[in-house]
CHARMM internal coordinates of N, CA and C (Angstrom, degrees):
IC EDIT
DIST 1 N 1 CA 1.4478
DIST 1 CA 1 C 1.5288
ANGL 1 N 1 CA 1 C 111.28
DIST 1 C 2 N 1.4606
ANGL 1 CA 1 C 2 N 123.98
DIHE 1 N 1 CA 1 C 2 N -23.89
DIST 2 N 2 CA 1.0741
ANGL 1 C 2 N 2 CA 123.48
DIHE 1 CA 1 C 2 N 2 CA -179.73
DIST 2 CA 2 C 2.0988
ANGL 2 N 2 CA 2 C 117.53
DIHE 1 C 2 N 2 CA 2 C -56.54
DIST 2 C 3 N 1.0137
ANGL 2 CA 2 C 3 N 100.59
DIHE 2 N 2 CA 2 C 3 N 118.88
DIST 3 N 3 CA 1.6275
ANGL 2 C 3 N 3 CA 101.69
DIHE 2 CA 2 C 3 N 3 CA 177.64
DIST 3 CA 3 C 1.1900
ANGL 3 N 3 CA 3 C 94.42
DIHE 2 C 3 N 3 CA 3 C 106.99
DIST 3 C 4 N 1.2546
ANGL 3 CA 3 C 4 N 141.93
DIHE 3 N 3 CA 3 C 4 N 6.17
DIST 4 N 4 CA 1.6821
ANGL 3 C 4 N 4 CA 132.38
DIHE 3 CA 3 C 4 N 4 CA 176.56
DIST 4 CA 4 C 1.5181
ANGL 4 N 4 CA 4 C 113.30
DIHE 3 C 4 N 4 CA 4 C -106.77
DIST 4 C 5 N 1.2429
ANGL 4 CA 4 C 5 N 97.06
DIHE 4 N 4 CA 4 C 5 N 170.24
DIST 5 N 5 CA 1.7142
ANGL 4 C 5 N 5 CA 84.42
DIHE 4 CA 4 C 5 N 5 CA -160.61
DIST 5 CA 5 C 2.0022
ANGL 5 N 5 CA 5 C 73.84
DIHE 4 C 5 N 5 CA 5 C -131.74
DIST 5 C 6 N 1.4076
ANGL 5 CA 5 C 6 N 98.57
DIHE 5 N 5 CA 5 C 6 N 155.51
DIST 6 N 6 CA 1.4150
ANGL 5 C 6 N 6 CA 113.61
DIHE 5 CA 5 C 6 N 6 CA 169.25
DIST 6 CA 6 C 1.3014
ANGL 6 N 6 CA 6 C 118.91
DIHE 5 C 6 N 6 CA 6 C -88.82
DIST 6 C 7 N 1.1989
ANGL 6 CA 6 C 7 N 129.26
DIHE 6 N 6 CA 6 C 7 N 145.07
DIST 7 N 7 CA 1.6951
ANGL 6 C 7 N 7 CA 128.26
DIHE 6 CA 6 C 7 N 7 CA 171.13
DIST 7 CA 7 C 1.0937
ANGL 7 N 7 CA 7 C 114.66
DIHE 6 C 7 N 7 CA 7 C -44.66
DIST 7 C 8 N 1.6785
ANGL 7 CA 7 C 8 N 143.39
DIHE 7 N 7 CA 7 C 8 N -39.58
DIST 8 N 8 CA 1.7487
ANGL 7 C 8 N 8 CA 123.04
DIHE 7 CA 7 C 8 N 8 CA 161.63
DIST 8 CA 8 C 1.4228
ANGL 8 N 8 CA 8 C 108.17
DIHE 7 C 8 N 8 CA 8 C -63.19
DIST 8 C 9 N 1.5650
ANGL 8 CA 8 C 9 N 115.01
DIHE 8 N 8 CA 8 C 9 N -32.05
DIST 9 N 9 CA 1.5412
ANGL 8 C 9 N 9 CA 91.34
DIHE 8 CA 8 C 9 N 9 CA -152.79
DIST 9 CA 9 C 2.0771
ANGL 9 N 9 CA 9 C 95.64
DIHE 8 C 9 N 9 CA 9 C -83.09
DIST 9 C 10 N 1.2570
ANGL 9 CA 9 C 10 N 120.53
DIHE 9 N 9 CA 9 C 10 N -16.13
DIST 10 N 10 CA 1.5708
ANGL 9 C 10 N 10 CA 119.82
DIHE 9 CA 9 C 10 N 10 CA 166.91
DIST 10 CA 10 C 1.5705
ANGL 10 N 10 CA 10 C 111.74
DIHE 9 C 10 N 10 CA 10 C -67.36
DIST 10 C 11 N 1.1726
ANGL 10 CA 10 C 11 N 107.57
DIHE 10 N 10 CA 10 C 11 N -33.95
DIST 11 N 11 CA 1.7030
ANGL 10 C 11 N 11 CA 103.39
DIHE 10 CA 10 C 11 N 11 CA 173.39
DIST 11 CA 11 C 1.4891
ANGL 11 N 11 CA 11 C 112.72
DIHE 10 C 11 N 11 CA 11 C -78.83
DIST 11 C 12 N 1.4288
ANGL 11 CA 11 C 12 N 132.01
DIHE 11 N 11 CA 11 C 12 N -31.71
DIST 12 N 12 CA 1.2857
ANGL 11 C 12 N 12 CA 135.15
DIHE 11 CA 11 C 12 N 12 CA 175.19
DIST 12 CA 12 C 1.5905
ANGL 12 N 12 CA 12 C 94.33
DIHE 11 C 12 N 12 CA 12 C -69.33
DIST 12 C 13 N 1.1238
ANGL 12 CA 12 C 13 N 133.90
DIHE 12 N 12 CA 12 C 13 N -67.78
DIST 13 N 13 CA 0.8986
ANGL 12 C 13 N 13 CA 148.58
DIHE 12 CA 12 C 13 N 13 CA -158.89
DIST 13 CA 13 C 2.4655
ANGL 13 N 13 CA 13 C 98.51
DIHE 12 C 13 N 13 CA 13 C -46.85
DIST 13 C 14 N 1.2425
ANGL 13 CA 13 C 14 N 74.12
DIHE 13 N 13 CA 13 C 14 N -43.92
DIST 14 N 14 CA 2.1358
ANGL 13 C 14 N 14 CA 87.15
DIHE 13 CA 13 C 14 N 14 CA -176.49
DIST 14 CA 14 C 1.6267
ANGL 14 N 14 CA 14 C 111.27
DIHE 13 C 14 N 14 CA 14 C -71.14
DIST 14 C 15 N 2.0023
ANGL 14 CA 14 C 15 N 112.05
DIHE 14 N 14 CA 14 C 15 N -36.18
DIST 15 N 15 CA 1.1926
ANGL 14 C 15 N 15 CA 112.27
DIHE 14 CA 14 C 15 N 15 CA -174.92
DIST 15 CA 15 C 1.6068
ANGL 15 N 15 CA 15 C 114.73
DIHE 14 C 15 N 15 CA 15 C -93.92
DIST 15 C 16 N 1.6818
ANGL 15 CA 15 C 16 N 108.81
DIHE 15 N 15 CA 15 C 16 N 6.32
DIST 16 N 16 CA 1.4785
ANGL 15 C 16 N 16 CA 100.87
DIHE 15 CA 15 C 16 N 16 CA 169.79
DIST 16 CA 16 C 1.5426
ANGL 16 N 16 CA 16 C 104.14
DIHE 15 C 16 N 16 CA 16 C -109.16
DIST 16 C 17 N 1.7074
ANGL 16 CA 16 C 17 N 141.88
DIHE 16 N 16 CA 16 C 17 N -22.94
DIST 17 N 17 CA 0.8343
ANGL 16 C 17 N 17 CA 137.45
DIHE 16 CA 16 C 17 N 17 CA 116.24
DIST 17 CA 17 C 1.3750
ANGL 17 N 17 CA 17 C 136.76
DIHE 16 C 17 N 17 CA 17 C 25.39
DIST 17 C 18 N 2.0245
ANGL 17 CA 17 C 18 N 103.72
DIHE 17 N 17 CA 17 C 18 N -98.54
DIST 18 N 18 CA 1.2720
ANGL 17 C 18 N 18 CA 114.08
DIHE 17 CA 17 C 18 N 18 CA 141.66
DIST 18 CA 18 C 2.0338
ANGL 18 N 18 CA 18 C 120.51
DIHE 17 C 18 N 18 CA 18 C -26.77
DIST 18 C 19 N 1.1000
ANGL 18 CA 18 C 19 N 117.11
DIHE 18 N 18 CA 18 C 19 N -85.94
DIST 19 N 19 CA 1.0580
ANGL 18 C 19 N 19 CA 131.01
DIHE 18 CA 18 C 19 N 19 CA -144.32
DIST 19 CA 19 C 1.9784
ANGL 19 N 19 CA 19 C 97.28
DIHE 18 C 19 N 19 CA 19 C -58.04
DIST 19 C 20 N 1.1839
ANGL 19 CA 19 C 20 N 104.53
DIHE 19 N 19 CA 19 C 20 N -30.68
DIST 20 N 20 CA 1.7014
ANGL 19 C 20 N 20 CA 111.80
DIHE 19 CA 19 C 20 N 20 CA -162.89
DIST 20 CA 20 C 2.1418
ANGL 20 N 20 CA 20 C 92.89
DIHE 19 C 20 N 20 CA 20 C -91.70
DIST 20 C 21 N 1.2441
ANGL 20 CA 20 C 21 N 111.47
DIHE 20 N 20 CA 20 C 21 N -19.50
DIST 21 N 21 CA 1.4578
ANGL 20 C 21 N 21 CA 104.25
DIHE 20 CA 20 C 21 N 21 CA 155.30
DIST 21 CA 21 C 1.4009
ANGL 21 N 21 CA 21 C 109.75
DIHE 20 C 21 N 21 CA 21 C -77.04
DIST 21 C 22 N 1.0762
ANGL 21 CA 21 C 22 N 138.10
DIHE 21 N 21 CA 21 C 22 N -48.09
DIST 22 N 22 CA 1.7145
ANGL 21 C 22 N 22 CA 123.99
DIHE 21 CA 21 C 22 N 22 CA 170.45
DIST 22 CA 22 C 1.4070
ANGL 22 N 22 CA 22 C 128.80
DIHE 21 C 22 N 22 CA 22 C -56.79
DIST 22 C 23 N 1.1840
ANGL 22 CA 22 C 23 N 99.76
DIHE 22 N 22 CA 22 C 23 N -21.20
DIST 23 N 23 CA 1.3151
ANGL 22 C 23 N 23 CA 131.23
DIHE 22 CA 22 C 23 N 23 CA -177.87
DIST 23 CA 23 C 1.6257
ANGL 23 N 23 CA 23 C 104.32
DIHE 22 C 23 N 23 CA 23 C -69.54
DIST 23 C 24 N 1.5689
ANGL 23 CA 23 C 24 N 115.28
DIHE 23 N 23 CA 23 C 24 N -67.62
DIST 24 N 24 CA 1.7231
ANGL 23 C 24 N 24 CA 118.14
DIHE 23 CA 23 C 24 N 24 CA 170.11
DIST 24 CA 24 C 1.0000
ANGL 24 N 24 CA 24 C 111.73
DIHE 23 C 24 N 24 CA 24 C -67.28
DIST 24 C 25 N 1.9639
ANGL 24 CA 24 C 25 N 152.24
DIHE 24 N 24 CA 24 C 25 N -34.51
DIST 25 N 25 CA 0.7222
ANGL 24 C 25 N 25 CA 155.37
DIHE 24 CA 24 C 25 N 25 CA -139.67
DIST 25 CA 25 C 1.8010
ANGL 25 N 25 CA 25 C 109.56
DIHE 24 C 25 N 25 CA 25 C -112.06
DIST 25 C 26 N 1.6497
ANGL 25 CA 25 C 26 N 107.84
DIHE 25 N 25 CA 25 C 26 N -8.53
DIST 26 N 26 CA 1.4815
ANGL 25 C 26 N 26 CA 96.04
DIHE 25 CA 25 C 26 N 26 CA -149.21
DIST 26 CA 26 C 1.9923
ANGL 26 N 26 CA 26 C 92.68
DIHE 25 C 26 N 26 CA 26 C -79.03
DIST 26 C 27 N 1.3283
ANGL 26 CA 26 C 27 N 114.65
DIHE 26 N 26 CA 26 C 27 N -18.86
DIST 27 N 27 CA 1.6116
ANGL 26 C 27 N 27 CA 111.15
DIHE 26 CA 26 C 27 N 27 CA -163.33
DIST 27 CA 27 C 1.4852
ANGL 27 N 27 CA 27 C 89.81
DIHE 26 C 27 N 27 CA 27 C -72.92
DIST 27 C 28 N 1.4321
ANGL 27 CA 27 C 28 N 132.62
DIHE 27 N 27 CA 27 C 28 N -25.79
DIST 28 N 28 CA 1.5271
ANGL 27 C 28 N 28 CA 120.74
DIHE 27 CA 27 C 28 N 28 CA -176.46
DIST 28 CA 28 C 1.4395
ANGL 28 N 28 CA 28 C 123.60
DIHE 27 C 28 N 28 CA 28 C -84.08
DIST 28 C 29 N 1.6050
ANGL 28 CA 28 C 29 N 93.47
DIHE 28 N 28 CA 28 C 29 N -15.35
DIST 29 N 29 CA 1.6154
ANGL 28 C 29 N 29 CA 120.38
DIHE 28 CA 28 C 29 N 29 CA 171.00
DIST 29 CA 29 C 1.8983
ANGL 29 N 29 CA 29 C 88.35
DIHE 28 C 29 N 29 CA 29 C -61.86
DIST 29 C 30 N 1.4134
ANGL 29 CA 29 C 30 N 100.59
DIHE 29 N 29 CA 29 C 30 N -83.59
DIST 30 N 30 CA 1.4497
ANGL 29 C 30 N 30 CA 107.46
DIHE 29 CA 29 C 30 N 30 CA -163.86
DIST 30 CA 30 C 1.4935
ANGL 30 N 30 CA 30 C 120.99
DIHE 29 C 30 N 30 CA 30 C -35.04
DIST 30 C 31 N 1.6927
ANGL 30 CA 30 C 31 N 104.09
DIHE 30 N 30 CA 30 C 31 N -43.63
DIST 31 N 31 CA 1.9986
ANGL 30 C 31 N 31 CA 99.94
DIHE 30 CA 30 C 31 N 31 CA 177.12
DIST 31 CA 31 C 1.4026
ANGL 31 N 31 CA 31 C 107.60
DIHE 30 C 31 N 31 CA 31 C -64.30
DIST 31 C 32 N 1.4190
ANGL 31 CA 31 C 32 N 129.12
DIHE 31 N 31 CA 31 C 32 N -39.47
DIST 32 N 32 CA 1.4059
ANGL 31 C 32 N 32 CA 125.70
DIHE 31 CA 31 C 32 N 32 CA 162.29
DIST 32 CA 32 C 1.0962
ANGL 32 N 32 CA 32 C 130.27
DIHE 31 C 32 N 32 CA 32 C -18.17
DIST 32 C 33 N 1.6584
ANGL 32 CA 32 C 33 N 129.06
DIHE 32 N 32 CA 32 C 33 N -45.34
DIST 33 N 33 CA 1.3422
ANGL 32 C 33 N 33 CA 140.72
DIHE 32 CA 32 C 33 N 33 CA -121.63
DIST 33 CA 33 C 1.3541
ANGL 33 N 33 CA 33 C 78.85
DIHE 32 C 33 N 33 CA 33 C -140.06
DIST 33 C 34 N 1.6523
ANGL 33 CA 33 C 34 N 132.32
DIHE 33 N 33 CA 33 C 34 N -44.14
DIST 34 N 34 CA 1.2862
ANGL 33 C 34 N 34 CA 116.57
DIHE 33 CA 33 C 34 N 34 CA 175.92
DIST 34 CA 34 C 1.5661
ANGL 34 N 34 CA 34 C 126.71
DIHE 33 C 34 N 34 CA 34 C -77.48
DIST 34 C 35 N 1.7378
ANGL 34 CA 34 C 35 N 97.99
DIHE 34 N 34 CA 34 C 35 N -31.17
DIST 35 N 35 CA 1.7070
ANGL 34 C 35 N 35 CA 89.70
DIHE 34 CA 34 C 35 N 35 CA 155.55
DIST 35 CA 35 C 1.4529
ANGL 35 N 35 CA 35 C 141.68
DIHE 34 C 35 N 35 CA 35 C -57.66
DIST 35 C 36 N 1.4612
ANGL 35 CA 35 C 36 N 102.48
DIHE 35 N 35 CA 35 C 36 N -39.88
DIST 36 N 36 CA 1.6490
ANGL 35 C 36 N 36 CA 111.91
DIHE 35 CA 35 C 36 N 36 CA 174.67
DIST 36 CA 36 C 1.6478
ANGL 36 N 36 CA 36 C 103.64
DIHE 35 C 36 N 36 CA 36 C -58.42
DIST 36 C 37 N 1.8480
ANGL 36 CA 36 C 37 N 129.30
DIHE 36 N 36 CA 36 C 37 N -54.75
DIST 37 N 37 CA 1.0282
ANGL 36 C 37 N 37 CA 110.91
DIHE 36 CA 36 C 37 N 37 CA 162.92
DIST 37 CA 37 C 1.3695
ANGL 37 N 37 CA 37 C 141.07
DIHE 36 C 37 N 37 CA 37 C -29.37
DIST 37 C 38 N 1.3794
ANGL 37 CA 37 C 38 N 96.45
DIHE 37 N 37 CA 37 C 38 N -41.66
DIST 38 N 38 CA 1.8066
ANGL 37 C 38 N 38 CA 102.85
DIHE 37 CA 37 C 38 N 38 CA -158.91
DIST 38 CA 38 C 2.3963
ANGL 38 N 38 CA 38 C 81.54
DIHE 37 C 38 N 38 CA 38 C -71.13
DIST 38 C 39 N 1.1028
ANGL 38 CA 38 C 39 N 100.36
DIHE 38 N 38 CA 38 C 39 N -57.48
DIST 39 N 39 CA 1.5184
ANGL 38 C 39 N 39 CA 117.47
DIHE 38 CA 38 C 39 N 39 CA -148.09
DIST 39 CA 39 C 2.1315
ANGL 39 N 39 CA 39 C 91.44
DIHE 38 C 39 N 39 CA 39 C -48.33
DIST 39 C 40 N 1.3025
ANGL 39 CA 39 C 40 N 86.65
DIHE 39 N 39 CA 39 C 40 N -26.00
DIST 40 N 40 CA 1.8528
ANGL 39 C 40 N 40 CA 84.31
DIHE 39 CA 39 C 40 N 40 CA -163.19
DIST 40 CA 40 C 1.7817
ANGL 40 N 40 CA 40 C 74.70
DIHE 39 C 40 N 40 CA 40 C -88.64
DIST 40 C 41 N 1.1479
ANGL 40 CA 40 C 41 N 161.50
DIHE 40 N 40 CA 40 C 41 N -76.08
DIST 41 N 41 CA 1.4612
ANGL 40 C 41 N 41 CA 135.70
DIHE 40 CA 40 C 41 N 41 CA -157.78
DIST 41 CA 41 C 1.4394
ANGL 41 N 41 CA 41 C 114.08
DIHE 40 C 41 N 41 CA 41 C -51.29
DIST 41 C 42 N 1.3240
ANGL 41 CA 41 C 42 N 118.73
DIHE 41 N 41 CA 41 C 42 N -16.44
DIST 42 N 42 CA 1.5375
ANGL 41 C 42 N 42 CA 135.67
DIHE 41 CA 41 C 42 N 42 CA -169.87
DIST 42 CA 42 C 2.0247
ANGL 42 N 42 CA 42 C 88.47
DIHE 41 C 42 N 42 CA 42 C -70.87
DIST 42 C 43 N 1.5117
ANGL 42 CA 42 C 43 N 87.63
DIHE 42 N 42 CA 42 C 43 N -71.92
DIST 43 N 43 CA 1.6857
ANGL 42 C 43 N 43 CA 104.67
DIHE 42 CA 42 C 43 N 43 CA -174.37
DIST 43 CA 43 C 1.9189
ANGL 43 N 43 CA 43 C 109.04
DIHE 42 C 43 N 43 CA 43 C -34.45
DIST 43 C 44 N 1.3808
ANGL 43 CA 43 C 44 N 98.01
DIHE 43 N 43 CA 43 C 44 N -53.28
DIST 44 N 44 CA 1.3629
ANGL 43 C 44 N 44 CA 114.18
DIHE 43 CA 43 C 44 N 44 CA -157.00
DIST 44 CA 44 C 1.6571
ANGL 44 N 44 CA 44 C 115.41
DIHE 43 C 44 N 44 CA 44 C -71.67
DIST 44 C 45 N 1.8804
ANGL 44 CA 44 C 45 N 93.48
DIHE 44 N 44 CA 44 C 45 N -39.34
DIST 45 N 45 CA 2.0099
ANGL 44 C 45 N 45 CA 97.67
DIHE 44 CA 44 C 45 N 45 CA 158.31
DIST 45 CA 45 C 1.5688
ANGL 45 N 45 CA 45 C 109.29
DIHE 44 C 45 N 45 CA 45 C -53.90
DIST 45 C 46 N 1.0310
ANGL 45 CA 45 C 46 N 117.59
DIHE 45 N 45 CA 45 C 46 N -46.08
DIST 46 N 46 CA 1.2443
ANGL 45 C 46 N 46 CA 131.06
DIHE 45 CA 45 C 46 N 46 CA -157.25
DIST 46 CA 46 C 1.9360
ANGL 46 N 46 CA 46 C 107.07
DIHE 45 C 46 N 46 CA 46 C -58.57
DIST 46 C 47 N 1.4695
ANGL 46 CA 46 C 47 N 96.04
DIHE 46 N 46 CA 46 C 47 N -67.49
DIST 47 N 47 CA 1.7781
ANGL 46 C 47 N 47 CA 98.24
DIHE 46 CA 46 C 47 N 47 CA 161.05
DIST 47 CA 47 C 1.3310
ANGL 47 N 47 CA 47 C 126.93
DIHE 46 C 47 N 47 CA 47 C -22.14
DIST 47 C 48 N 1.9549
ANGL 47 CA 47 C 48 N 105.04
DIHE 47 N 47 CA 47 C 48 N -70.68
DIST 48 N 48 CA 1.1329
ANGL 47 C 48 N 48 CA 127.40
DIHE 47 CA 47 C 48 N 48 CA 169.94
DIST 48 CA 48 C 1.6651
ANGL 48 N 48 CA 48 C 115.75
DIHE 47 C 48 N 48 CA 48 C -18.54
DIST 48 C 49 N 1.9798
ANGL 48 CA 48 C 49 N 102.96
DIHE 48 N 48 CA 48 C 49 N -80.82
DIST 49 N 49 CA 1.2894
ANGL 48 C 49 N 49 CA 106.41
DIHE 48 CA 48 C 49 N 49 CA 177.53
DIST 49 CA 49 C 1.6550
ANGL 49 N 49 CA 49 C 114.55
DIHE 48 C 49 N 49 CA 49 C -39.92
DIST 49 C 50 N 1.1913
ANGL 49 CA 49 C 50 N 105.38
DIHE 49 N 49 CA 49 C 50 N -49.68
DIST 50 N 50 CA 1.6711
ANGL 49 C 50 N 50 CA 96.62
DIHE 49 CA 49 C 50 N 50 CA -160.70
DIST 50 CA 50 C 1.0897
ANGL 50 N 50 CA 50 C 99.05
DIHE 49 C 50 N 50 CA 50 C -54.51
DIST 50 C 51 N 1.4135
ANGL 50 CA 50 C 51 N 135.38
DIHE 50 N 50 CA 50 C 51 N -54.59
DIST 51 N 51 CA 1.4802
ANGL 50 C 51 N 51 CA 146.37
DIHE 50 CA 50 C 51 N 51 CA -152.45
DIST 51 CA 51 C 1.5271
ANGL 51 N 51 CA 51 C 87.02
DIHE 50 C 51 N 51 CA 51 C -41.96
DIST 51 C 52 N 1.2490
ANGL 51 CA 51 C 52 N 113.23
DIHE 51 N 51 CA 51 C 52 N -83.01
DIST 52 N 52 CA 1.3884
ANGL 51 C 52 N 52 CA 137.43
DIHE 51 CA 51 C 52 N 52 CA 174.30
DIST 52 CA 52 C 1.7278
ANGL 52 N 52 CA 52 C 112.11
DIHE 51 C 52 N 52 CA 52 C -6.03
DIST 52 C 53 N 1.1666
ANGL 52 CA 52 C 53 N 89.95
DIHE 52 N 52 CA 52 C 53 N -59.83
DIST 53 N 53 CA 1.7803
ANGL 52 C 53 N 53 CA 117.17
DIHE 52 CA 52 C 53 N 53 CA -162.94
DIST 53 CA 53 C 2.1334
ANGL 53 N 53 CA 53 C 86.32
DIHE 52 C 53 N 53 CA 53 C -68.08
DIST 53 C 54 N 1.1054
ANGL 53 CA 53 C 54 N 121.84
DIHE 53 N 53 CA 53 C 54 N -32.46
DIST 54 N 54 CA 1.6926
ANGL 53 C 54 N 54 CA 113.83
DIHE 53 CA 53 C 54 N 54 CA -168.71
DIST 54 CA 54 C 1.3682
ANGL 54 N 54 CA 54 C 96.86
DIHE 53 C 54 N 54 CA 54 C -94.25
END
COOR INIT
IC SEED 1 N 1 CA 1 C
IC BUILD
């Protein structure tokens, strides 16, 4: 048995894993989510003017 891992301790082992990659990853998550924001108000002035401009 030595070197084996039990079925909780491989699933504990997967959901802290998981959780500690979201964990390093979430601030690159967040600039993500604020660029696409910024880019779709970018897009959406952008419409606006033209509308304007015809």
């Amino acid at each position: 048995m030595f070197g084996r891992l039990t079925l909780p301790q491989w699933l504990f082992a997967t959901i802290l894993g998981i959780a500690g990659g979201v964990y390093i990853y979430q601030p690159i998550f967040e600039q993500y989510s604020r660029d696409q924001q910024a880019l779709k108000e970018k897009l959406k002035l952008a419409q606006e003017s033209e509308e304007k401009k015809s």
